[in-house]
C-alpha positions in Angstrom: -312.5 -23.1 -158.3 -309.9 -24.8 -160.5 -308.9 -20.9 -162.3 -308.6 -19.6 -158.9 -306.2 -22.4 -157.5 -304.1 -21.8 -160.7 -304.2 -17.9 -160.4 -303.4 -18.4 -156.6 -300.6 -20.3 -157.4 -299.3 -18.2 -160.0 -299.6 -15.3 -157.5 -297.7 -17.2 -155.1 -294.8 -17.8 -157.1 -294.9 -14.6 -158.6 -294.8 -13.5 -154.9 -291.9 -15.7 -154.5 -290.2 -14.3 -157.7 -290.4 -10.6 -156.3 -289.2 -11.6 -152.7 -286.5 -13.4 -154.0 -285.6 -10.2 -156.5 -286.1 -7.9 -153.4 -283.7 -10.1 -151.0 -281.2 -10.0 -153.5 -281.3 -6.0 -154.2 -281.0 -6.0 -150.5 -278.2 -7.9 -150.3 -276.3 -5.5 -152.3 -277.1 -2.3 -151.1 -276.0 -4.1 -148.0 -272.7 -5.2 -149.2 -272.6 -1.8 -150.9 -272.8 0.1 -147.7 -270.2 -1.8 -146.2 -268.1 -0.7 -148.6 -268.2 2.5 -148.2 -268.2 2.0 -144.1 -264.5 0.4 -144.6 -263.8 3.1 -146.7 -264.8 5.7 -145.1 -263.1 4.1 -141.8 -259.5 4.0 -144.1 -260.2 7.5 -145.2 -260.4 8.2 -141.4 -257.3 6.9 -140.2 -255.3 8.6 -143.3 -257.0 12.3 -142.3 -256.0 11.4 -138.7 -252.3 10.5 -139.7 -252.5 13.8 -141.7 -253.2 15.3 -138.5 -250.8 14.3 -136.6 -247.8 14.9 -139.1 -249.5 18.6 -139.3 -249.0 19.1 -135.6 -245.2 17.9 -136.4 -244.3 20.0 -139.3 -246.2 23.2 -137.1 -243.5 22.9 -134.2 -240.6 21.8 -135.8 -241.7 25.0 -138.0 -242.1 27.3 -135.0 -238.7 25.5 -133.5 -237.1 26.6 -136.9 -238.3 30.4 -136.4 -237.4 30.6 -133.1 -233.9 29.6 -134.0 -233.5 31.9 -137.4 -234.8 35.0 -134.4 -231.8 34.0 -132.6 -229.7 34.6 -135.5 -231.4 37.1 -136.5 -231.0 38.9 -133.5 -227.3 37.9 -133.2 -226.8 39.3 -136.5 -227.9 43.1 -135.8 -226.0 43.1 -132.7 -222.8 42.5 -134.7 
């Protein structure tokens, strides 16, 4: 009775031991993928910033080609 009370409690601190190690791996994958979620939200907003100065650079591009027609067109009539 006495060897299983002492292999019980070994067992429950061992149990212990591996929770504890467990909780703690835990705990960083957790603060691992919140990393990478405020990353990936930064990387977000830069691509979307992107965007938008795309869409500006395309119509001041097509403004530009419309206006270099114009010339152009000005210039074979002279």
């Amino acid at each position: 009775m006495l060897t299983y009370n002492r292999n019980r409690d070994k067992d429950v601190k061992n149990d212990a031991s591996d929770s504890a190690v467990i909780r703690t791996k835990l705990d960083n994958i957790n603060a691992g993928v919140e990393s990478i979620r405020i990353d990936i939200k930064a990387q977000e907003m830069r691509v979307t910033g992107l965007s938008e100065r795309v869409i500006r650079v395309e119509e001041s591009s097509k403004q530009a080609h419309k206006r270099l027609d114009k010339m152009e067109g000005i210039t074979h009539e002279n």
